[in-house]
ZATORSE-696757 format. One record per residue (C-alpha): residue in three letters; x, y, z; residue number from 1. Coordinates in Angstrom, 2 decimals, decimal comma. Example, Ala and Ser with C-alpha at 12.3 -4.5 7.8 and 13.67 -1.06 7.14 Angstrom:
! ZATORSE-696757
<site drenvo="ALA" xx="12,30" yy="-4,50" zz="7,80" sedren="1"/>
<site drenvo="SER" xx="13,67" yy="-1,06" zz="7,14" sedren="2"/>
! end
This chain:
! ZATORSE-696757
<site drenvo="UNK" xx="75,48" yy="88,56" zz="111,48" sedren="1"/>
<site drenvo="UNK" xx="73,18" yy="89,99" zz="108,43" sedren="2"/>
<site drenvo="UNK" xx="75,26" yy="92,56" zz="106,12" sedren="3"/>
<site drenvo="UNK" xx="74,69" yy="96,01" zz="106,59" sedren="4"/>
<site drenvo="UNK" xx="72,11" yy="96,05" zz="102,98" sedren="5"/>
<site drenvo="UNK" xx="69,82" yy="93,64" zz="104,58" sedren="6"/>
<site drenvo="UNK" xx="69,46" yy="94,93" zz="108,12" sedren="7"/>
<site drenvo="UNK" xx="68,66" yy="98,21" zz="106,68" sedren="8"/>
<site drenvo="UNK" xx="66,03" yy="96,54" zz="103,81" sedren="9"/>
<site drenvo="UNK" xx="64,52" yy="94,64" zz="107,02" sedren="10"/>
<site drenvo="UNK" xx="64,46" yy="98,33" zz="108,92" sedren="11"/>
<site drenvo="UNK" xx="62,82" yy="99,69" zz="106,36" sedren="12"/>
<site drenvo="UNK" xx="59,86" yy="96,65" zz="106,17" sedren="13"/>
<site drenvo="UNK" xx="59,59" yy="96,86" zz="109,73" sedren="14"/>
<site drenvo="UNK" xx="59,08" yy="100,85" zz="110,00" sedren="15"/>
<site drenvo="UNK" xx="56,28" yy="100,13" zz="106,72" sedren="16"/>
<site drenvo="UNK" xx="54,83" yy="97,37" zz="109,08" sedren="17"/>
<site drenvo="UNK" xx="55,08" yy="99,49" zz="111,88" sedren="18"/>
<site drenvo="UNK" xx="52,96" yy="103,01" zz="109,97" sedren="19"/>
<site drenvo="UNK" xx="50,41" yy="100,29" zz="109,33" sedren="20"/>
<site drenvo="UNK" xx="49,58" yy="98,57" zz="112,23" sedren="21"/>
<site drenvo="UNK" xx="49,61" yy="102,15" zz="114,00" sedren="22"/>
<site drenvo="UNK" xx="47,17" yy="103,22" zz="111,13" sedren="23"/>
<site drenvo="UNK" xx="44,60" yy="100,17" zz="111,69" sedren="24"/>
<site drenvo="UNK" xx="44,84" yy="100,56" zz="115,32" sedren="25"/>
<site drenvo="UNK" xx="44,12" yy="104,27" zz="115,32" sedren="26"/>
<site drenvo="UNK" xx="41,25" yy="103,76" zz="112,35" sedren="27"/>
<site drenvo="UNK" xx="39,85" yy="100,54" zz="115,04" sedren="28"/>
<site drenvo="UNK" xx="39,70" yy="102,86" zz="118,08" sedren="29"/>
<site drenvo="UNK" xx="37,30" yy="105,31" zz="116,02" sedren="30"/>
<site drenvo="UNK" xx="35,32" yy="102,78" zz="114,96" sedren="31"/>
<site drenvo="UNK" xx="34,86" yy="100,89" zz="118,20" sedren="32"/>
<site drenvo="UNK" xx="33,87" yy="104,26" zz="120,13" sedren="33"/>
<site drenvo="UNK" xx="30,72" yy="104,80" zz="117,10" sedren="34"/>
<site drenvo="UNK" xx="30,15" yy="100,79" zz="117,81" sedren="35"/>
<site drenvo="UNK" xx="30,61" yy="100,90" zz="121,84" sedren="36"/>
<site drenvo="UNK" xx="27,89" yy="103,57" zz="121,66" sedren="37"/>
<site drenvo="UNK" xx="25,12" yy="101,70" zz="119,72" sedren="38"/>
<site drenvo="UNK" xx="25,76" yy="98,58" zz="121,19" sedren="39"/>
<site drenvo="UNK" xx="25,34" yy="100,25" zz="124,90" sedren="40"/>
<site drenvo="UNK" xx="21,80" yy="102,01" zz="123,99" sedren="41"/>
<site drenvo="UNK" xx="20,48" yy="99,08" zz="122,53" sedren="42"/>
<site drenvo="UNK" xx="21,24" yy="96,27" zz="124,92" sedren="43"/>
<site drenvo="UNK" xx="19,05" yy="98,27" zz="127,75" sedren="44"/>
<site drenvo="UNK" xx="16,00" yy="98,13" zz="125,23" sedren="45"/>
<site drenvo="UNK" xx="16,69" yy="93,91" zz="124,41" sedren="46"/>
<site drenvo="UNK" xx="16,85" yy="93,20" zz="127,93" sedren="47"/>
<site drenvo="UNK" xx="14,09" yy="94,86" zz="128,51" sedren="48"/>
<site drenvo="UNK" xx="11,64" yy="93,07" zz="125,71" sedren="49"/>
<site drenvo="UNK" xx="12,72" yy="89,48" zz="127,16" sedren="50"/>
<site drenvo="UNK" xx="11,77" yy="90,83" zz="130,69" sedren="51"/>
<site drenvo="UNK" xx="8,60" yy="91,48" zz="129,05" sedren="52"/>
<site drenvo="UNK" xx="8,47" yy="88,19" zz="127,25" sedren="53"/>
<site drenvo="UNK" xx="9,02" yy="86,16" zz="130,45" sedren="54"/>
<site drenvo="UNK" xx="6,74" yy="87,77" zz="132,69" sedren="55"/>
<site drenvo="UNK" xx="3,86" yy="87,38" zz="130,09" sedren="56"/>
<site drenvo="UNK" xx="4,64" yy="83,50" zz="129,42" sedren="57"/>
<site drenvo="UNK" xx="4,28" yy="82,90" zz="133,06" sedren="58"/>
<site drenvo="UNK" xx="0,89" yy="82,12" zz="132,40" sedren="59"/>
<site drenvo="UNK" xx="1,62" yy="78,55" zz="131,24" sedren="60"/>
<site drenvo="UNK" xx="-2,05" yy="78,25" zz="129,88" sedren="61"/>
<site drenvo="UNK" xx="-0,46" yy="80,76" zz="126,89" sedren="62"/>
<site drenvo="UNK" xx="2,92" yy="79,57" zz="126,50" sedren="63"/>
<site drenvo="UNK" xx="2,45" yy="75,86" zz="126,52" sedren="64"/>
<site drenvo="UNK" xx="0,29" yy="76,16" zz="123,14" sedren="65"/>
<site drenvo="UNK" xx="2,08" yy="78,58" zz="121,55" sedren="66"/>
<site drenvo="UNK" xx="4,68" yy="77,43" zz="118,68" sedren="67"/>
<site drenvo="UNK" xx="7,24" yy="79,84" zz="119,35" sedren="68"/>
<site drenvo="UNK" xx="7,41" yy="78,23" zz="122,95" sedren="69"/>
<site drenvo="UNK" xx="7,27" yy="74,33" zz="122,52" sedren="70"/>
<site drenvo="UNK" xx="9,03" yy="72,08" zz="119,15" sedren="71"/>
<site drenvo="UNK" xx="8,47" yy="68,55" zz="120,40" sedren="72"/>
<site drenvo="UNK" xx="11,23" yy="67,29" zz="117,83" sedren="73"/>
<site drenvo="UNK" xx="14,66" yy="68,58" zz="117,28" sedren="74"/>
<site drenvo="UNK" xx="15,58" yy="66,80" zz="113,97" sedren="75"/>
<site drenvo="UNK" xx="16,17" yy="70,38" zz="112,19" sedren="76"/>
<site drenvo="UNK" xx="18,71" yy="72,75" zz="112,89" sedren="77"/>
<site drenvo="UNK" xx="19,68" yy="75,94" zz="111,93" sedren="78"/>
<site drenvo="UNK" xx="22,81" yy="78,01" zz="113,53" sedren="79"/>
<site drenvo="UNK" xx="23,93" yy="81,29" zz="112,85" sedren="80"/>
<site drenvo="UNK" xx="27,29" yy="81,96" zz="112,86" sedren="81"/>
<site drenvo="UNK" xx="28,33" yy="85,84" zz="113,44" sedren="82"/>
<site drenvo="UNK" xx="32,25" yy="86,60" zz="112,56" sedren="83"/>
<site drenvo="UNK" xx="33,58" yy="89,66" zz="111,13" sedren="84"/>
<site drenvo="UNK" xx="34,55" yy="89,97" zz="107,10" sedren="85"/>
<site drenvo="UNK" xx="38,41" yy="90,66" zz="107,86" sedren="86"/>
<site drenvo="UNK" xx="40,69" yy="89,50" zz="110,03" sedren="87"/>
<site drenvo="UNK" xx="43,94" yy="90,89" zz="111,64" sedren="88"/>
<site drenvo="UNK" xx="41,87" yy="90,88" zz="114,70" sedren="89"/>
<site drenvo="UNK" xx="43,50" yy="88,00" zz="116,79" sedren="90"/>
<site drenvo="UNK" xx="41,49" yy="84,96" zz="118,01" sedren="91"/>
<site drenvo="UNK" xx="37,88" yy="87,00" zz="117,49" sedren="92"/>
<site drenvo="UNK" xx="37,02" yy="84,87" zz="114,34" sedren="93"/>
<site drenvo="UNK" xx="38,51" yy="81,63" zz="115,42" sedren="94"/>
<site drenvo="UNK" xx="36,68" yy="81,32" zz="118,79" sedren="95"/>
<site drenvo="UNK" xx="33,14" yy="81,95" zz="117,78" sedren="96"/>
<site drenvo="UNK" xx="34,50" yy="79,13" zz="114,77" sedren="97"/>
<site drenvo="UNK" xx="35,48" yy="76,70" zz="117,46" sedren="98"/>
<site drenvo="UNK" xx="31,62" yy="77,07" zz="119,40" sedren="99"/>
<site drenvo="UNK" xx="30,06" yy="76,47" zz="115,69" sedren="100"/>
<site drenvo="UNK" xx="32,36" yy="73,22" zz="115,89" sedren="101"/>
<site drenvo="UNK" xx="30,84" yy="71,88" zz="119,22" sedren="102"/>
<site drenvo="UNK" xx="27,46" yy="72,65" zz="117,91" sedren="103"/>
<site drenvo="UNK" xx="27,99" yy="70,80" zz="115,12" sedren="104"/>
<site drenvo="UNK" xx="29,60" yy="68,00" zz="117,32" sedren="105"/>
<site drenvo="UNK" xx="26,71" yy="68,07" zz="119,78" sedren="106"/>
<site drenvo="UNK" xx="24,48" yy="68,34" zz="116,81" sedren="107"/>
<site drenvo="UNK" xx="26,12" yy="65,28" zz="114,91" sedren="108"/>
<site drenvo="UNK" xx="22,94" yy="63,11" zz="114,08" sedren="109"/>
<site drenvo="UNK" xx="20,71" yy="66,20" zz="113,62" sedren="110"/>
<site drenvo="UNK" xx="20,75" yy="68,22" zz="109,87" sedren="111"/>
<site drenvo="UNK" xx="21,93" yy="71,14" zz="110,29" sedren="112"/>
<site drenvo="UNK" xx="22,40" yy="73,75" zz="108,44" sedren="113"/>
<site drenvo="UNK" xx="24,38" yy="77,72" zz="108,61" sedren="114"/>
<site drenvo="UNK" xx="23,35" yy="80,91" zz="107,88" sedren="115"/>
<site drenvo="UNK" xx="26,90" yy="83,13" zz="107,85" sedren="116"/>
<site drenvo="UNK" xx="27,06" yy="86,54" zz="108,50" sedren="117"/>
<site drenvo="UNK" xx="30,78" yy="87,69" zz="107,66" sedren="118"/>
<site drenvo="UNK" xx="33,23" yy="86,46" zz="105,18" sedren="119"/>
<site drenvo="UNK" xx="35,30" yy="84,87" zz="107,77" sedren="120"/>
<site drenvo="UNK" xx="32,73" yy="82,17" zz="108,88" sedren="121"/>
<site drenvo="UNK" xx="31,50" yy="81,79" zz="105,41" sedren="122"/>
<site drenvo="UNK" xx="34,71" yy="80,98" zz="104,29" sedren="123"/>
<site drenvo="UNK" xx="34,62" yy="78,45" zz="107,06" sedren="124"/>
<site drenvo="UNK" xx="31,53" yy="76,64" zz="106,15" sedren="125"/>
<site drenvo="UNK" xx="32,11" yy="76,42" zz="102,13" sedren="126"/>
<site drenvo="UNK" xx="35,57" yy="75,35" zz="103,27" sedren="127"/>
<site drenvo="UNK" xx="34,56" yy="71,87" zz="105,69" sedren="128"/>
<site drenvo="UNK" xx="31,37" yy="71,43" zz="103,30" sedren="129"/>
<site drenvo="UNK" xx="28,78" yy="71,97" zz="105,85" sedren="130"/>
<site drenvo="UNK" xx="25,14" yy="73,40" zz="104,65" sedren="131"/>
<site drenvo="UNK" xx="24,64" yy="76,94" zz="103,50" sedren="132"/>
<site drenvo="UNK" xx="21,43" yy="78,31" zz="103,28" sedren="133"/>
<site drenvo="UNK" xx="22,01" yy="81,85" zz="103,23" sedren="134"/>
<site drenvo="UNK" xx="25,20" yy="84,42" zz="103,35" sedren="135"/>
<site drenvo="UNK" xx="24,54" yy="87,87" zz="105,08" sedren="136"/>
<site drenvo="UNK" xx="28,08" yy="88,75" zz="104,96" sedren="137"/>
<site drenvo="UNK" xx="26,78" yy="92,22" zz="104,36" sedren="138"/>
<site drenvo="UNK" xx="25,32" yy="92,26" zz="107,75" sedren="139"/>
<site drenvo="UNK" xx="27,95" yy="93,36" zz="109,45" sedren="140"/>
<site drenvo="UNK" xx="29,82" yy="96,11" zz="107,09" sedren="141"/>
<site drenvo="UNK" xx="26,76" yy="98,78" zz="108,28" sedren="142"/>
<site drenvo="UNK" xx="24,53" yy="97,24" zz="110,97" sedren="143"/>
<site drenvo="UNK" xx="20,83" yy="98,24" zz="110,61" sedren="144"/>
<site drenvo="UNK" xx="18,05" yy="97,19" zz="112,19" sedren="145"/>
<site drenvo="UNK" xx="15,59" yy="96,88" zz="109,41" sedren="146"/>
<site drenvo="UNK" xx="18,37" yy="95,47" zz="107,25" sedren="147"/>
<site drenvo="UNK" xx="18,43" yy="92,69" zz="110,28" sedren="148"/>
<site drenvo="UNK" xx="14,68" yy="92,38" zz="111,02" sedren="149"/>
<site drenvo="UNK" xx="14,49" yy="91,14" zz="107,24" sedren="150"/>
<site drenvo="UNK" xx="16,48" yy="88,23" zz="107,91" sedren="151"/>
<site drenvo="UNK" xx="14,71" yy="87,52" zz="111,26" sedren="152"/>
<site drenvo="UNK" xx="11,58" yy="87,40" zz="109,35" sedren="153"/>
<site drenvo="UNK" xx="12,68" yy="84,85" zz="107,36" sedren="154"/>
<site drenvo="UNK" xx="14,18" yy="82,64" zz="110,09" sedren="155"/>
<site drenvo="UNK" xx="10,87" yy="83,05" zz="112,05" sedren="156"/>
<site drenvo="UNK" xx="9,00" yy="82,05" zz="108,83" sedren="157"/>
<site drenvo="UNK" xx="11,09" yy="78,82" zz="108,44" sedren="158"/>
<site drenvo="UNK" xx="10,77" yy="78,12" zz="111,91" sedren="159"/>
<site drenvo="UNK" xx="6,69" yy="78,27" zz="111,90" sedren="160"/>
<site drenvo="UNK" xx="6,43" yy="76,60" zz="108,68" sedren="161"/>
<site drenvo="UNK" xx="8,69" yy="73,74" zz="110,68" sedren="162"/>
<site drenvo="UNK" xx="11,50" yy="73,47" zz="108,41" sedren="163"/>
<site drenvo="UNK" xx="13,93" yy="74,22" zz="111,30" sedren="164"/>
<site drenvo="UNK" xx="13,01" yy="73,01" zz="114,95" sedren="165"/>
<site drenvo="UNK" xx="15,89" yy="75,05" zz="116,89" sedren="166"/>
<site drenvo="UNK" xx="17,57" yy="77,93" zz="115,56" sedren="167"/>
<site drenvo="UNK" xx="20,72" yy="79,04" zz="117,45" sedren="168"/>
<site drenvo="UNK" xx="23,27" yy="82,39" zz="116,99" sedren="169"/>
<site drenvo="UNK" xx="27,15" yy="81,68" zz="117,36" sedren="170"/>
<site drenvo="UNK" xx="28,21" yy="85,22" zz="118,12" sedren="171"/>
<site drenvo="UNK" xx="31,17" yy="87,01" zz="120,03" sedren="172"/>
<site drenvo="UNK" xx="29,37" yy="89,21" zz="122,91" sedren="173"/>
<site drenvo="UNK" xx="31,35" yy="92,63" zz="123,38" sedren="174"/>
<site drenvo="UNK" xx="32,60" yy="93,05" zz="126,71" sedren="175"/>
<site drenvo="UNK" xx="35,27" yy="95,93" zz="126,55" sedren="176"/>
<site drenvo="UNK" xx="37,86" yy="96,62" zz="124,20" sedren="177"/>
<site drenvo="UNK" xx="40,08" yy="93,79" zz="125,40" sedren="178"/>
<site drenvo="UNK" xx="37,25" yy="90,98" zz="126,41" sedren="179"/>
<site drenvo="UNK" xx="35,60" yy="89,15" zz="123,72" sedren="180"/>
<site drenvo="UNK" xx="33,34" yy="86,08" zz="125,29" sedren="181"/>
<site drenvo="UNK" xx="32,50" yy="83,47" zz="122,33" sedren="182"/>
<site drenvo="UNK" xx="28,55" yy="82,92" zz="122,97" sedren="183"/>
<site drenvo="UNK" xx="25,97" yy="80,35" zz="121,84" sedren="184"/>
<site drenvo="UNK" xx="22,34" yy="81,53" zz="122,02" sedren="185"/>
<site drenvo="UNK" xx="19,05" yy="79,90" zz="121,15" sedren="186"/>
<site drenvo="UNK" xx="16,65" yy="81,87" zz="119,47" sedren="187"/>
<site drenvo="UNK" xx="13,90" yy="79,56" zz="118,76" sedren="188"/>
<site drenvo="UNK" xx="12,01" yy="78,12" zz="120,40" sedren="189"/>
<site drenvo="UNK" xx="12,41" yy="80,82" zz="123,28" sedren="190"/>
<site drenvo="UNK" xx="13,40" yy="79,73" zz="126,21" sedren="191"/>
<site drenvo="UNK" xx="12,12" yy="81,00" zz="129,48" sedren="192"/>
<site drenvo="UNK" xx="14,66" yy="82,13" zz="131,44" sedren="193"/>
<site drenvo="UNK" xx="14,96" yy="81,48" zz="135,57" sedren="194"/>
<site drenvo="UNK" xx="14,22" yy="84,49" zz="137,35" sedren="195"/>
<site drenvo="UNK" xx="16,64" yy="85,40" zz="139,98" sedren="196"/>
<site drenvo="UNK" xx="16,11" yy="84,84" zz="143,52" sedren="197"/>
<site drenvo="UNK" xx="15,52" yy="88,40" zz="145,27" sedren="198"/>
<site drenvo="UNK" xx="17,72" yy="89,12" zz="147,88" sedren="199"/>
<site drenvo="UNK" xx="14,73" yy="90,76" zz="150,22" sedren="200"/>
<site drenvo="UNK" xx="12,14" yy="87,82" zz="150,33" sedren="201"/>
<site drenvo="UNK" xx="9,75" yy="90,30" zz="151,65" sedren="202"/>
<site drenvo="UNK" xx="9,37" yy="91,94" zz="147,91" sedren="203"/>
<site drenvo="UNK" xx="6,32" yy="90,46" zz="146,68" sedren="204"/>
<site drenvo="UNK" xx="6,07" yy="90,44" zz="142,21" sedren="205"/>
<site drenvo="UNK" xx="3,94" yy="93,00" zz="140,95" sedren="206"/>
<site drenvo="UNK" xx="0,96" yy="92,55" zz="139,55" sedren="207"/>
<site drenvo="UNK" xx="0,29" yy="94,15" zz="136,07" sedren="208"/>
<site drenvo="UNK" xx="-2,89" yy="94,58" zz="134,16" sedren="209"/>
<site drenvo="UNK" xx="-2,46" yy="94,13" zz="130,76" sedren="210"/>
<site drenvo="UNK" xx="-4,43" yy="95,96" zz="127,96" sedren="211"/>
<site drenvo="UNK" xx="-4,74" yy="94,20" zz="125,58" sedren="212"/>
<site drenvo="UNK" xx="-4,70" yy="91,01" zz="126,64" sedren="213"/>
<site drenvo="UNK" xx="-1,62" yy="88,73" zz="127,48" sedren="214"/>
<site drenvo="UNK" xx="-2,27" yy="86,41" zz="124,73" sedren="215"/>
<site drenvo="UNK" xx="-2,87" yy="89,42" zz="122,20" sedren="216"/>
<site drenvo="UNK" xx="0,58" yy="90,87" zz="123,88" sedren="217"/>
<site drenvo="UNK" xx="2,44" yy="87,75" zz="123,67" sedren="218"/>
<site drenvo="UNK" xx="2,06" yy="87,19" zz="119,78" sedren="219"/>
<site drenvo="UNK" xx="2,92" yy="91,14" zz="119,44" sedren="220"/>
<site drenvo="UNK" xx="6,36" yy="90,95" zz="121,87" sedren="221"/>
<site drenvo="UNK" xx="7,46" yy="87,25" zz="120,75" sedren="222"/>
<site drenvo="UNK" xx="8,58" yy="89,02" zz="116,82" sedren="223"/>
<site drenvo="UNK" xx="9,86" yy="91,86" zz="118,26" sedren="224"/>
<site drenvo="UNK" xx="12,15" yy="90,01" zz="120,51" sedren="225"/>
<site drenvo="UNK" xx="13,48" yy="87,82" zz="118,21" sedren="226"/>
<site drenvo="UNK" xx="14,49" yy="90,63" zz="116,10" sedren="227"/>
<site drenvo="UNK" xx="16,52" yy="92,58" zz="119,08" sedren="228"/>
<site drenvo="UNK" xx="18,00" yy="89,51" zz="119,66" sedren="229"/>
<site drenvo="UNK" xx="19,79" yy="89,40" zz="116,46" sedren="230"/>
<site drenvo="UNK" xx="20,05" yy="92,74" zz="115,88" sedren="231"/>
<site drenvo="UNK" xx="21,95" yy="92,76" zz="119,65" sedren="232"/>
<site drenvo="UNK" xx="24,06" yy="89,86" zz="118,81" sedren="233"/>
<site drenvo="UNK" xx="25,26" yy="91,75" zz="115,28" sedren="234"/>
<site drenvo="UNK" xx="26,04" yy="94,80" zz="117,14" sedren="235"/>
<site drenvo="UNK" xx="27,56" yy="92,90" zz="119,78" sedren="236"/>
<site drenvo="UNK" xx="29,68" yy="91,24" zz="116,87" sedren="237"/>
<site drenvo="UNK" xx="30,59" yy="94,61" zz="115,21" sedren="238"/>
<site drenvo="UNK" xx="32,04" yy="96,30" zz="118,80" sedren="239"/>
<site drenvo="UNK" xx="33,54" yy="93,06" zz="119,67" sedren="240"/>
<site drenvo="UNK" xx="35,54" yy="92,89" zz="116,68" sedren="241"/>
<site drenvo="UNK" xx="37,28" yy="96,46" zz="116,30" sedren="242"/>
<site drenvo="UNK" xx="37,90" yy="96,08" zz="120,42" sedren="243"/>
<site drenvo="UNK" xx="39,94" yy="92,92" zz="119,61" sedren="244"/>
<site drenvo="UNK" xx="41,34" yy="94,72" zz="116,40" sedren="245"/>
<site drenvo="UNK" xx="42,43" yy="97,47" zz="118,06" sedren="246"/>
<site drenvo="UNK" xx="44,28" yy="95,27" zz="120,93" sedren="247"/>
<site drenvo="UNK" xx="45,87" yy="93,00" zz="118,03" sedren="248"/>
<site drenvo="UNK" xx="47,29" yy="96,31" zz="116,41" sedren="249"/>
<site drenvo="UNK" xx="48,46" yy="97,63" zz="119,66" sedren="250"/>
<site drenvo="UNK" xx="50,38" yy="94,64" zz="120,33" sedren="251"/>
<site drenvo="UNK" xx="51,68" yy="94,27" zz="116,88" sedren="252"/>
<site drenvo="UNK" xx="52,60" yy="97,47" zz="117,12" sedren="253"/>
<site drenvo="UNK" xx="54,33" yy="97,63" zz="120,45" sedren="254"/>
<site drenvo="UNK" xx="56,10" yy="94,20" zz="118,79" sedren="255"/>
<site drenvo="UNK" xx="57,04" yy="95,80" zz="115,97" sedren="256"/>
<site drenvo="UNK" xx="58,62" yy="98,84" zz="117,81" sedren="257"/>
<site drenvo="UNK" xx="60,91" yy="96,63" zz="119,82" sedren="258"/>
<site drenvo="UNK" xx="61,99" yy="94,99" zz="117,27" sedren="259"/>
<site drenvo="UNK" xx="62,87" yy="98,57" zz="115,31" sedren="260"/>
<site drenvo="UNK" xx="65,13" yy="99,00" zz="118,07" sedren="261"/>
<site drenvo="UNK" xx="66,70" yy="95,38" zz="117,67" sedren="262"/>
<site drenvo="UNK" xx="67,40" yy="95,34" zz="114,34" sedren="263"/>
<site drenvo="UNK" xx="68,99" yy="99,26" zz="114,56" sedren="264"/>
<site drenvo="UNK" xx="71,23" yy="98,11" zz="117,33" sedren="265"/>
<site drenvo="UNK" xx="72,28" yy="94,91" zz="115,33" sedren="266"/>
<site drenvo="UNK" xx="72,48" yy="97,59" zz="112,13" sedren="267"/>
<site drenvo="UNK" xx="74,81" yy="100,21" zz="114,80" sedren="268"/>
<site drenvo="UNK" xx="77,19" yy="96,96" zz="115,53" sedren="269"/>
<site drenvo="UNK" xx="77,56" yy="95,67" zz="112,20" sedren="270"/>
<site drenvo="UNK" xx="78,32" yy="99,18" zz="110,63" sedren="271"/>
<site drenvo="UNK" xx="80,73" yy="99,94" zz="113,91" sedren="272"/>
<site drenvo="UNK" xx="82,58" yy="96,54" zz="113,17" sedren="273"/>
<site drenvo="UNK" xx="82,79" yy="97,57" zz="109,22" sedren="274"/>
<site drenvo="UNK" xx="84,37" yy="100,82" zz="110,04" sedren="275"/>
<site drenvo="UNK" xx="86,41" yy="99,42" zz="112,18" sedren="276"/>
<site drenvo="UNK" xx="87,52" yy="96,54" zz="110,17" sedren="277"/>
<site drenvo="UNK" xx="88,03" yy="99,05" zz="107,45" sedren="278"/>
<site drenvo="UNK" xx="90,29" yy="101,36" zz="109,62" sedren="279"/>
<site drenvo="UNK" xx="92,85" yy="98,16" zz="110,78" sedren="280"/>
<site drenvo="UNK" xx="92,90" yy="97,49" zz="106,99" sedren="281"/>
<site drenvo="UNK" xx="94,43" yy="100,97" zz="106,37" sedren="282"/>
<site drenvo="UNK" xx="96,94" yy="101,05" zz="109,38" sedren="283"/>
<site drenvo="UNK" xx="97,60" yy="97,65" zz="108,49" sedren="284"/>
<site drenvo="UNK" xx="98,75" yy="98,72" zz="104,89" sedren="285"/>
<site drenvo="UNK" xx="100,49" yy="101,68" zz="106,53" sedren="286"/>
<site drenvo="UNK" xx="102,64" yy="99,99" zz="108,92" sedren="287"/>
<site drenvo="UNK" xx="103,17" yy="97,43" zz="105,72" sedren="288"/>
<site drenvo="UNK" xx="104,73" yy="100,32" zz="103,42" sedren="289"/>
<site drenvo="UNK" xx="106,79" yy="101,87" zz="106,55" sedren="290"/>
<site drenvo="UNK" xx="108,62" yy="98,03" zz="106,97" sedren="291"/>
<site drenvo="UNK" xx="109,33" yy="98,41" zz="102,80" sedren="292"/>
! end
């Protein structure tokens, strides 16, 4: 059993551990409320622009000739990777690591290259020696949209200008405070998505008139788009990470308070056993002078 000096120096790291992790999770909760919110008034207005985009490139007579639709070759590619710039935040960081990984598995005979928003994944990429063509670690420390559209500018730009032929995000999609789901997403070319089946086959699809026309529409939407899409996925990142911070400081902390009470038992016992050791010493000497 540890001497009564160390049990109390380890009490006293564990209580500092324990103010901290109480502090972080407390600081995380704030934070994730301000991050819940924005994330939850965007999404409704990203949704709603790739509705949008998919009912105007219907009209396959548009889409097929349109660049931001159709990249015969995939020889270029350029991921995004979204993690957060700190950690203490449990497996947030190394799950959306691990889908960059199969990307670049799936991806093995392609060039690829990363563009890292947060320390965490850029660390990642300068550490296995992969291609770096831009860090936006800054990104995530105060997301703004314009701050965001700037980058998706330039990603569209390379994209047109064919330097990259697919351009996906790696990004952790906010859930709830305790449910982080590791995502891969391509943003370019878009991909039309498969309308669901309506459950009343009576419901016939409206029919819009557009002004101007679709074509005109199309070219104006397809920019937008792409720029909610990463703007979505950041904010997604941002809530996604303080959720799973918070839950990683409520479980260190709940850790750390049992074992408080551990190591003050152990500290009760060993200090019970010295007094009492100390006690037969002195009856012991007692009954030693009485037999003299």
């Amino acid at each position: 059993m540890a001497n009564l000096k160390e049990l109390r120096s380890r009490i006293k790291s564990v209580n500092s551990t324990l103010q901290i992790t109480s502090a972080m999770k407390m600081v995380s909760a704030a934070k994730l409320r301000q991050a819940q919110n924005s994330i939850t008034s965007f999404r409704p207005y990203s949704e709603k622009l790739k509705d949008l985009l998919n009912n105007l490139s219907d009209d396959t007579d548009i889409s097929k000739n349109n660049v931001f639709f159709n990249r015969e070759e995939e020889n270029n590619i350029l991921i995004i990777l979204v993690t957060g710039n700190k950690g203490l935040c449990g497996a947030f960081n190394s799950n959306v690591i691990k889908k960059s990984k199969e990307q670049l598995d799936l991806f093995s005979s392609k060039k690829v290259d990363f563009i890292t928003i947060g320390k965490k994944g850029y660390n990642y990429i300068k550490k296995s020696k992969q291609n770096l063509l831009e860090e936006a670690n800054i990104l995530v420390d105060k997301a703004s949209y314009n701050n965001n559209a700037e980058l998706a500018d330039k990603i569209i730009d390379s994209y047109v200008n064919k330097k990259y032929d697919k351009v996906l995000i790696c990004y952790n999609e906010f859930k709830n405070a305790a449910n982080q789901i590791a995502k891969v997403e391509q943003i370019l070319p878009i991909s039309k998505e498969t309308k669901k089946e309506q459950e009343d086959n009576t419901t016939k699809s409206i029919d819009y008139i557009f002004e101007p026309s679709k074509k005109e529409l199309l070219n104006s939407i397809i920019p937008k788009t792409i720029k909610s899409q990463l703007h979505k996925s950041i904010l997604d990142s941002i809530a996604a990470e303080h959720g799973a911070r918070m839950t990683a400081m409520h479980k260190a902390t709940d850790n750390a308070t049992e074992l408080n009470k551990d190591l003050k038992l152990s500290y009760n016992k060993a200090r019970q056993a010295s007094i009492t050791g100390e006690i037969l010493e002195i009856v012991g000497g007692a009954e030693a002078l009485k037999n003299n």
